[in-house]
C-alpha angles and dihedrals in degrees: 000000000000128000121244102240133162115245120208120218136173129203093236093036127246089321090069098056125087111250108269097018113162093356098187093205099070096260125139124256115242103227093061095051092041086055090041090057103042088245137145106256097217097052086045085059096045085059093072089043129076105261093239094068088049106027128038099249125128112265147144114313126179128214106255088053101064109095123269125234106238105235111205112290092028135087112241106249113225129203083240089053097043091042109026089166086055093065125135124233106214085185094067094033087057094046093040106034118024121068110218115196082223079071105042122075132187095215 
């Protein structure tokens, strides 16, 4: 016997939706708190991710997620491709966590 559910669906696929849309658990969605505080919403959402999938810092990998070589007739398969919510913002690494001498100021 199957169960009635609802099923959600969006006209560009999960890409399209804001993260936490229609969280059925009770959480808050990222994207309002992110505007309630005056913060970036994608560094609001690296907060409730290990740092390794957002920022470039050394952390746990697992073996299926280390790339894969592409052999003739097949598309290589990248860690960004196989884990697209893994993927990791340069923008925000290079805000958060490299100094640049243009930033810094001896005044």
């Amino acid at each position: 016997m199957l169960r009635g559910g609802r099923v959600f669906r969006s006209v560009g696929g999960w890409r399209s939706k804001p993260i936490g849309e229609m969280d059925r658990r009770g959480r808050f969605n990222f994207d309002e708190a992110a505007a309630a505080l005056n913060l970036d919403a994608a560094y609001v959402a690296a907060l409730y991710k290990p740092l390794h999938y957002t920022f470039a810092v050394r952390g746990q990998h697992y073996p299926a997620e280390q790339g894969r070589v592409s052999r003739p007739g097949s598309l290589s398969s990248s860690r960004n491709r196989m884990f697209p919510l893994y993927r990791r913002n340069n923008r925000l690494d290079a805000q958060l966590l490299r100094l640049s001498r243009r930033r810094i100021s001896t005044e």
